[in-house]
VMD Tcl script that draws the C-alpha trace (Angstrom):
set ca {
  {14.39 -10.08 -1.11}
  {11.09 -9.44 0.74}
  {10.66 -6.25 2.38}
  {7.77 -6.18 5.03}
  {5.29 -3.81 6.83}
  {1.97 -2.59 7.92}
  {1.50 1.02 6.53}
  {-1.55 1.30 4.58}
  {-1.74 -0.45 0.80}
  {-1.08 1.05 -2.02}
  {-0.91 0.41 -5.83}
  {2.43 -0.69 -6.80}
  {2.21 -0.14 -10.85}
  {-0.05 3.66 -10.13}
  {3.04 4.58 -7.91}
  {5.50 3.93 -10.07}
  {3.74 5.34 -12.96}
  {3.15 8.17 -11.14}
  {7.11 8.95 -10.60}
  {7.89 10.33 -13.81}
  {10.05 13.04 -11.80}
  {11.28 14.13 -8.66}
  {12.57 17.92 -7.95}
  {15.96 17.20 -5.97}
  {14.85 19.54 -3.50}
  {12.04 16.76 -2.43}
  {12.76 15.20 0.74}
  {11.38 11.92 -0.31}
  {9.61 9.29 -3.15}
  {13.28 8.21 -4.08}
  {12.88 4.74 -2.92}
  {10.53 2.73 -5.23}
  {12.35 4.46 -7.97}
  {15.60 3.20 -6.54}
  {14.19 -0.02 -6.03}
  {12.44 -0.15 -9.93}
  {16.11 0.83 -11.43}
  {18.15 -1.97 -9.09}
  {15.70 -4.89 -9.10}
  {15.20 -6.76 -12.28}
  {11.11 -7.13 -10.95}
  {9.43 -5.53 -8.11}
  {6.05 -7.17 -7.49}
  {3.76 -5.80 -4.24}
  {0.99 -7.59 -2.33}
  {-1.28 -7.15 0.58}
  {-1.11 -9.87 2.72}
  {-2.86 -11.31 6.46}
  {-2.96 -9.09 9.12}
  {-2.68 -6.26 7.08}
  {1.06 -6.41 6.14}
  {2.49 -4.91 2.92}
  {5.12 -7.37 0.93}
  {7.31 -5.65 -1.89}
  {9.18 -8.73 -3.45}
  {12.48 -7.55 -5.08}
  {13.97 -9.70 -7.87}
  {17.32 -9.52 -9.15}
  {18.29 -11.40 -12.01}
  {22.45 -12.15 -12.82}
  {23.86 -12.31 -15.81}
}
mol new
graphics top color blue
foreach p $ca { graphics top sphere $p radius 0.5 }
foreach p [lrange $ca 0 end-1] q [lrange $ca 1 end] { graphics top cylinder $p $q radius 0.2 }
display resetview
């Protein structure tokens, strides 16, 4: 699955190492970790016109 959009870029693997922990009371920063635990890759680019891709893998057994 490809999930598009044009916020500003950002560095997929610093994000995600960055989300060691998230107080419950937060109101967000679930999502990539969501993403990281369902998917069996997530992979980001920046592509024309600005756009964001986060390409979502999921590998059956």
């Amino acid at each position: 699955m490809r999930i598009w959009d044009y916020g500003p870029s950002f560095s997929l693997k610093e994000r995600l190492e960055g989300m060691i922990s998230i107080p419950d009371e937060s109101e967000s920063g679930r999502g990539l970790m969501l993403l990281k635990e369902i998917a069996s890759e997530v992979k980001y680019e920046r592509v024309n016109e600005n756009r964001n891709c986060l390409l979502l893998i999921k590998q059956s057994s």
